[in-house]
N, CA, C and O atoms as a MOPAC input file, in Angstrom:
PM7 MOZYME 1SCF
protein

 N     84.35200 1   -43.48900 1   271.61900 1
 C     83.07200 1   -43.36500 1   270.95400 1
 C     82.96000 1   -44.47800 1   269.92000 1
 O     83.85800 1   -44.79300 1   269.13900 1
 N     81.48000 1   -45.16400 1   270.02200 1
 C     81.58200 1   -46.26200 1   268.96700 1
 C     80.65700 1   -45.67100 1   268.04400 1
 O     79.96400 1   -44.67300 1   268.24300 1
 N     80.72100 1   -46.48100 1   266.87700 1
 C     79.32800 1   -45.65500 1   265.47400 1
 C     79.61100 1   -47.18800 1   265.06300 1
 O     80.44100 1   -48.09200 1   264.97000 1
 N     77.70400 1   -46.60200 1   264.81500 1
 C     76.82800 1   -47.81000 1   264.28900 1
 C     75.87800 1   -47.01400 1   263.30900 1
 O     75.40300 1   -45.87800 1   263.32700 1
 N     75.79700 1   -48.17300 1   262.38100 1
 C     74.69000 1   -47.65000 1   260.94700 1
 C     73.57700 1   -48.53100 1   260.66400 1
 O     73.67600 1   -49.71600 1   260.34500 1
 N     72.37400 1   -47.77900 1   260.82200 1
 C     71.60600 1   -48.43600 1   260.31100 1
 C     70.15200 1   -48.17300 1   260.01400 1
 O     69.77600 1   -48.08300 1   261.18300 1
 N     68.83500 1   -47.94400 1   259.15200 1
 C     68.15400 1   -47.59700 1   258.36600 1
 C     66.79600 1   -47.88300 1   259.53400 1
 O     66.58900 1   -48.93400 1   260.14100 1
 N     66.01000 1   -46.63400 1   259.60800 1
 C     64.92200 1   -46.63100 1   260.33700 1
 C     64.17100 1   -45.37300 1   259.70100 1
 O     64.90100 1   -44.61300 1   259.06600 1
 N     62.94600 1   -45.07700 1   259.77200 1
 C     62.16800 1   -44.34400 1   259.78400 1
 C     61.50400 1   -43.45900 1   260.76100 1
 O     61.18400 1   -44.02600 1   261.80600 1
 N     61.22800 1   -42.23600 1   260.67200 1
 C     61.15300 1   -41.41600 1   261.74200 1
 C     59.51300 1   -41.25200 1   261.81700 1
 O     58.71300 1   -40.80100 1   260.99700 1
 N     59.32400 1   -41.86000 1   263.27600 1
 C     57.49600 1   -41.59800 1   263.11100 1
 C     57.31900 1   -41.04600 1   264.40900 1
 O     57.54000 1   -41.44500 1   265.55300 1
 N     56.70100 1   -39.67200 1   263.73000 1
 C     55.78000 1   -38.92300 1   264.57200 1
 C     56.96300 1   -38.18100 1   265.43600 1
 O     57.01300 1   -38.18600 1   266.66600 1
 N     57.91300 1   -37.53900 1   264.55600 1
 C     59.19400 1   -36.98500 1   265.24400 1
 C     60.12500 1   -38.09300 1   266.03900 1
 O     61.07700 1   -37.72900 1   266.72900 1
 N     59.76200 1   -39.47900 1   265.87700 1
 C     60.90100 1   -40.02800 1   266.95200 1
 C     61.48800 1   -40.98900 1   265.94800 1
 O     60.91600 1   -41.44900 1   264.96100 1
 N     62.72600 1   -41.22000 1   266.35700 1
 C     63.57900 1   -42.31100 1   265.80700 1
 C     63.79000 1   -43.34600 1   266.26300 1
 O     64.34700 1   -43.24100 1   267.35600 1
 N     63.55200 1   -44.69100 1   265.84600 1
 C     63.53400 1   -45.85200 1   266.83200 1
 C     64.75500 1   -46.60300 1   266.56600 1
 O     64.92000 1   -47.03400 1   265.42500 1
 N     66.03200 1   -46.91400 1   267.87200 1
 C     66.79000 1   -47.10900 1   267.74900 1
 C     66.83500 1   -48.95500 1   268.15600 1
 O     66.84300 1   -49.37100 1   269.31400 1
 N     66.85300 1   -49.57100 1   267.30100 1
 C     67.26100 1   -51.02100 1   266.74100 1
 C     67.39300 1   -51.78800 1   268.60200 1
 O     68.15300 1   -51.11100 1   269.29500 1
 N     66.91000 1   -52.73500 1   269.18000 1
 C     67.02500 1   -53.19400 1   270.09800 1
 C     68.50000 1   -53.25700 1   270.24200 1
 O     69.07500 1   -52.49500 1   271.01900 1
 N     69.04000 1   -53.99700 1   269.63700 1
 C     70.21900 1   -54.95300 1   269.50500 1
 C     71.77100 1   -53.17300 1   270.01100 1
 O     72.84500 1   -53.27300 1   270.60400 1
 N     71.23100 1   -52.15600 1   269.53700 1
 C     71.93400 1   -51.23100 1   270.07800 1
 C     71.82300 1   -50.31200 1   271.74800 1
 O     72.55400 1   -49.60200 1   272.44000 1
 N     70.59500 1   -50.81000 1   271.78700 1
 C     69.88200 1   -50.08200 1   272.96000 1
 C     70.63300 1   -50.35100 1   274.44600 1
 O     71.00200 1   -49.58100 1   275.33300 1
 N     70.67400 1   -51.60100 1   274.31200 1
 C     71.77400 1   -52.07100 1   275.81200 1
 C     73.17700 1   -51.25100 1   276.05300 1
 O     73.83200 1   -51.28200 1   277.09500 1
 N     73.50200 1   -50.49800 1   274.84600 1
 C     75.05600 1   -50.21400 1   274.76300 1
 C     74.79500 1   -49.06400 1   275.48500 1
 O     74.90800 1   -49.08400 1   276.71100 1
 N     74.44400 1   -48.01000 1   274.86200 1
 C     73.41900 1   -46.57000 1   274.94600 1
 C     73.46700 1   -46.13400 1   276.48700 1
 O     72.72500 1   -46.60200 1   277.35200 1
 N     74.22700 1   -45.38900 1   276.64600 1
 C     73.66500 1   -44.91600 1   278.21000 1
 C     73.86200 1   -43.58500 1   278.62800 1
 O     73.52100 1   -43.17300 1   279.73600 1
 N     74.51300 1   -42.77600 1   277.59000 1
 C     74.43200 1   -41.49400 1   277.72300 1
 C     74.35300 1   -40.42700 1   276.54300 1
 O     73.68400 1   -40.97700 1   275.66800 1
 N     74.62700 1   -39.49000 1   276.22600 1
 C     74.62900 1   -38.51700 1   274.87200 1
 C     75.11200 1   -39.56900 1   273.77900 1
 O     75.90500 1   -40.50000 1   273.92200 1
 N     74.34000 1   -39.12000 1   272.53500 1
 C     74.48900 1   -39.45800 1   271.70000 1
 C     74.82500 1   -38.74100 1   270.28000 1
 O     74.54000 1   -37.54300 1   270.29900 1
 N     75.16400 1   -39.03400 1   269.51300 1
 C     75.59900 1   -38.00000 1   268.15600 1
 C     74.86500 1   -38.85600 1   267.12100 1
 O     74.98800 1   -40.05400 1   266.86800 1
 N     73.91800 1   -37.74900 1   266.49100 1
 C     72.75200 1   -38.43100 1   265.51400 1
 C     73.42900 1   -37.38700 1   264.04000 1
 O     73.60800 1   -36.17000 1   264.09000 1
 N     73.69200 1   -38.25200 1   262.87100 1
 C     73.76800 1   -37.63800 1   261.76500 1
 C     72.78700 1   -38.34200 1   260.86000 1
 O     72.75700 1   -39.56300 1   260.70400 1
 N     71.90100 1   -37.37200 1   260.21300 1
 C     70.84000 1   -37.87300 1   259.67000 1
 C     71.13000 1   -37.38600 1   258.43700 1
 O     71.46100 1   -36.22500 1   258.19900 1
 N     70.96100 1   -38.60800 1   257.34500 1
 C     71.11100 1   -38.94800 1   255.46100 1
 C     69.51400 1   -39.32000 1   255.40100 1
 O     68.69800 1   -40.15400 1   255.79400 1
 N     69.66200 1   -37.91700 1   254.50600 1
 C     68.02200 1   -38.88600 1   254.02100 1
 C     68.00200 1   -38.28300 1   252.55400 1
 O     68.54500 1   -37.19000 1   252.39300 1
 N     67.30200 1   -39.04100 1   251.27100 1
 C     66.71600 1   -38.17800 1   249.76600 1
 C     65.65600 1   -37.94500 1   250.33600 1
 O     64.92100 1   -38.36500 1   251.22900 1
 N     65.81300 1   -36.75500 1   249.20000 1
 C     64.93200 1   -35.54800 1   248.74900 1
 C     64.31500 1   -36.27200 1   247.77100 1
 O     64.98700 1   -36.47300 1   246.75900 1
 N     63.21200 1   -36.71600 1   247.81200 1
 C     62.53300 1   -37.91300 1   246.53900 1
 C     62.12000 1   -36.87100 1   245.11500 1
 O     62.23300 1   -37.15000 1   243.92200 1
 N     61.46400 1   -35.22700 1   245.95300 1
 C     61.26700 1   -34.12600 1   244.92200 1
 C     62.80900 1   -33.77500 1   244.07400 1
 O     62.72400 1   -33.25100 1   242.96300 1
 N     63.83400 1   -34.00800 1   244.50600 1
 C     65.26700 1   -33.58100 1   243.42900 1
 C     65.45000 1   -34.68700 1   243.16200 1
 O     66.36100 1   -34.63800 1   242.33600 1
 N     65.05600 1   -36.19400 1   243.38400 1
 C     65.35300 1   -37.08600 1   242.06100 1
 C     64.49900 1   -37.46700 1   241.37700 1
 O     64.68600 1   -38.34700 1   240.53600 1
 N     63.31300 1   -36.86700 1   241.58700 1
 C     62.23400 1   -36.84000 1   240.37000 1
 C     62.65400 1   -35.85800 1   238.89500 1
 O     62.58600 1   -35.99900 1   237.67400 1
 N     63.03900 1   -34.98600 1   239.71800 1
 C     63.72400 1   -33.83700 1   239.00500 1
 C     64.98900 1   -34.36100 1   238.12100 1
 O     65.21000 1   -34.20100 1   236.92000 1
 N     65.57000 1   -34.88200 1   238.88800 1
 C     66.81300 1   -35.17600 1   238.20400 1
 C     66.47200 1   -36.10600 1   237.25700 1
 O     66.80500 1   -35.92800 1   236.08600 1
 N     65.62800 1   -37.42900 1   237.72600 1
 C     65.24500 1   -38.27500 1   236.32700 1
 C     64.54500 1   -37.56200 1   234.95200 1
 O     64.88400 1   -37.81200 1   233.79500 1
 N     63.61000 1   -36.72600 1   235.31700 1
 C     62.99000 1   -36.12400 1   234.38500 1
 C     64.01500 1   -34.85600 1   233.36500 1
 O     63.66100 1   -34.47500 1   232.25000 1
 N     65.21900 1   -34.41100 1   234.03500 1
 C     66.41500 1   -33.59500 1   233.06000 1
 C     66.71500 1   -35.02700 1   232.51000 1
 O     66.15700 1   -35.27800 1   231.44200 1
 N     67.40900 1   -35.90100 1   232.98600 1
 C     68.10300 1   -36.93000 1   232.09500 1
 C     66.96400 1   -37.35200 1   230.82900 1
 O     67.31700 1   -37.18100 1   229.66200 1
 N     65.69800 1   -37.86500 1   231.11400 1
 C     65.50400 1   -38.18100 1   230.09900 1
 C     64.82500 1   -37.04100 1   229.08100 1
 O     64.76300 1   -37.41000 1   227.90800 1
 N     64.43500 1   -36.03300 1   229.30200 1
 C     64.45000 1   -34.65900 1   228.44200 1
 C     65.99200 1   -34.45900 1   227.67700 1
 O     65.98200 1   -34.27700 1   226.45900 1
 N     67.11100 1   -34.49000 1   228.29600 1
 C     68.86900 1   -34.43900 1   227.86000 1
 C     68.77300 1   -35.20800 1   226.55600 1
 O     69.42000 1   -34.82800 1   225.58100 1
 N     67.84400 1   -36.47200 1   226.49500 1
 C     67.91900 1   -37.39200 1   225.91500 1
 C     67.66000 1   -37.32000 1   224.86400 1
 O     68.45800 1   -37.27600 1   223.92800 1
 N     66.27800 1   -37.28900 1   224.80100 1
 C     65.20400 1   -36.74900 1   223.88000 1
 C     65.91700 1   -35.58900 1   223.09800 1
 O     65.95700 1   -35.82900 1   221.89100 1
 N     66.47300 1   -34.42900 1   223.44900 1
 C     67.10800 1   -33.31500 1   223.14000 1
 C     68.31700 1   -34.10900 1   222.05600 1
 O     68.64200 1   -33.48800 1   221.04400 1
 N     68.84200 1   -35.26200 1   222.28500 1
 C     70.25900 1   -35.33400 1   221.28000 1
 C     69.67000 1   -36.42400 1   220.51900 1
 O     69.87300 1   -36.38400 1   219.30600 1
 N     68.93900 1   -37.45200 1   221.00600 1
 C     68.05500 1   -38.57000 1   219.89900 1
 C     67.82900 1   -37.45700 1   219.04000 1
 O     68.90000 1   -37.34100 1   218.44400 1
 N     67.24600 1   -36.78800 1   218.73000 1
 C     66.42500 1   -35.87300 1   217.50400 1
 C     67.89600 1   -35.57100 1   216.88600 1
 O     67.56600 1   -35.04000 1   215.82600 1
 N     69.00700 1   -35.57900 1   216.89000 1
 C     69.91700 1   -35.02000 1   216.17500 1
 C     70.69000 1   -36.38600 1   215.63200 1
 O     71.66100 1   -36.36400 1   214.87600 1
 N     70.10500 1   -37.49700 1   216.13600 1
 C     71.24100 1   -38.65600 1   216.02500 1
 C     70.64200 1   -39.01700 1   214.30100 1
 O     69.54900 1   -38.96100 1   213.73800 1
 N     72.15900 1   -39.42800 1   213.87700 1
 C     71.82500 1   -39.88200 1   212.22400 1
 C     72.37400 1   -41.40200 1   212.30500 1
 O     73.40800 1   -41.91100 1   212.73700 1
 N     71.03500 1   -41.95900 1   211.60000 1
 C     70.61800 1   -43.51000 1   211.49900 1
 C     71.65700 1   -43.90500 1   210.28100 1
 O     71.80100 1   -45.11900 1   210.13600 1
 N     72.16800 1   -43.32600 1   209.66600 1
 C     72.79500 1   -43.37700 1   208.77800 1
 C     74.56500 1   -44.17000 1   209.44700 1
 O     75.09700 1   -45.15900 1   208.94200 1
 N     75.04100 1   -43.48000 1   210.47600 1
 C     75.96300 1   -43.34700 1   210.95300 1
 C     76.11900 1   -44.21300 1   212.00200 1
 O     77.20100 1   -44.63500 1   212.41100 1
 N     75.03900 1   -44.47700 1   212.43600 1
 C     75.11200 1   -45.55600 1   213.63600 1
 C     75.68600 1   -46.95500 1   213.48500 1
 O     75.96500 1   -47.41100 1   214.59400 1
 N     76.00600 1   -47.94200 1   212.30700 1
 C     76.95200 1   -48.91700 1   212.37500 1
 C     78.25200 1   -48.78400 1   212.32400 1
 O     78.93100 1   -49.81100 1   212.30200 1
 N     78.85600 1   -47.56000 1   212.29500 1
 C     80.13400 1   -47.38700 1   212.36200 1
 C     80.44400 1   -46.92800 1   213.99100 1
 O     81.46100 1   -47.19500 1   214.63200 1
 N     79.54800 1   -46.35000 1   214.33600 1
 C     79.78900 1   -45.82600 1   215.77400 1
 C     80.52600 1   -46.09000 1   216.34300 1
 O     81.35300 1   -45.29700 1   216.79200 1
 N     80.51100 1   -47.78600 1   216.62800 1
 C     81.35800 1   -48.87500 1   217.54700 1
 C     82.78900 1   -48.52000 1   217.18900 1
 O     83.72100 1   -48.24300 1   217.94400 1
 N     82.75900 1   -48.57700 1   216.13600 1
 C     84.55500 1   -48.40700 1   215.89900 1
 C     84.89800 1   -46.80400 1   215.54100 1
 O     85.85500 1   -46.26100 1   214.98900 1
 N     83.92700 1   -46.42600 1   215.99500 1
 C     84.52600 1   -44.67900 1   215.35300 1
 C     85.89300 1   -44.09200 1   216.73800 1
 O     86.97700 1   -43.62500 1   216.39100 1
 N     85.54100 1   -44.24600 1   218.02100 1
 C     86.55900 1   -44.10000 1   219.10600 1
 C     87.97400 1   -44.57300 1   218.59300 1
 O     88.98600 1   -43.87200 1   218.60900 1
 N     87.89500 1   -45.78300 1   218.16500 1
 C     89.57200 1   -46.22400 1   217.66700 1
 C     89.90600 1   -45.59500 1   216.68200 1
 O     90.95300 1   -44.94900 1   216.72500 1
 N     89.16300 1   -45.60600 1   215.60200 1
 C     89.64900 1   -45.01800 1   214.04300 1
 C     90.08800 1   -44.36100 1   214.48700 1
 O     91.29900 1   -44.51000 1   214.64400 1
 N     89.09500 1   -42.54100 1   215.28200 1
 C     89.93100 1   -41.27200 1   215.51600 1
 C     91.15600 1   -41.54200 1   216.22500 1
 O     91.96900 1   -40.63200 1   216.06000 1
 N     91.50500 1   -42.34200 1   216.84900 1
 C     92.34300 1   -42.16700 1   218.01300 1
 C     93.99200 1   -42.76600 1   216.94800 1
 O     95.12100 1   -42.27600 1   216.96700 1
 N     93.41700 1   -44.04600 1   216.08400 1
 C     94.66500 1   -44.18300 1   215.04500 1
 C     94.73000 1   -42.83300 1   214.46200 1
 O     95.68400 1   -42.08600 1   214.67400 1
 N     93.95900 1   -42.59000 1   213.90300 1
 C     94.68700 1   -41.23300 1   212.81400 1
 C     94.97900 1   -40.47700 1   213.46600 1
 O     95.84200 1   -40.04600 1   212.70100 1
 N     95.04400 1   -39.91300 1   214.20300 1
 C     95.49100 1   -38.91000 1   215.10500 1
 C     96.72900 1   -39.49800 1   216.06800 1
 O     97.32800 1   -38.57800 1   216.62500 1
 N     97.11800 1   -40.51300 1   216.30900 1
 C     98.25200 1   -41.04400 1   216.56900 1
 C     99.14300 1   -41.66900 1   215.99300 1
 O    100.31200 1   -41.34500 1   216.19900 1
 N     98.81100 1   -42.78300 1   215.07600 1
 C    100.06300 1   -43.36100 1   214.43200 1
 C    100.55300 1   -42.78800 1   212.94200 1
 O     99.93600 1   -42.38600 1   211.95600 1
 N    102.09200 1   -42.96300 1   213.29100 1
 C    102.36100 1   -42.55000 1   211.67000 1
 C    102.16400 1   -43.22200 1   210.77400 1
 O    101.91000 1   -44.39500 1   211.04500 1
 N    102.18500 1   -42.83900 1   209.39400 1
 C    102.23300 1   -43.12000 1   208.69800 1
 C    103.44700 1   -43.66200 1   208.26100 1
 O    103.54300 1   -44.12600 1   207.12400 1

């Protein structure tokens, strides 16, 4: 069995299979069909940027030039001795 990949659109219930494969083709075939759901990544973009919005409102402007180095600081004090 050989497998081949490649991107077509389904019109009017049929699938049109690429010339260049068609000569091979001469008996049963095994079709696995990948397709998005365009309605669950609308969805999904619209949680991320709501997620967003939700922790911006808590972020302090105050604190934000240290940010960059706040990962190392904690990670020295909490590891090296003194």
């Amino acid at each position: 069995m050989r497998a081949v990949e490649f991107q077509t659109r389904i019109d009017d219930g049929k699938i049109k299979i690429p010339d260049e494969y068609l000569h091979e083709i001469s008996s049963d075939v095994k079709i696995i069909i990948l397709y998005e759901n365009s309605t669950a990544v609308s969805k999904k973009n619209t949680l991320s940027k709501s997620v967003k919005g939700i922790i911006n409102q808590h972020a302090n402007p105050d604190l934000m030039p240290i940010e960059k180095e706040a990962w190392g600081e904690a990670v020295k004090e909490k590891h090296v001795a003194n």
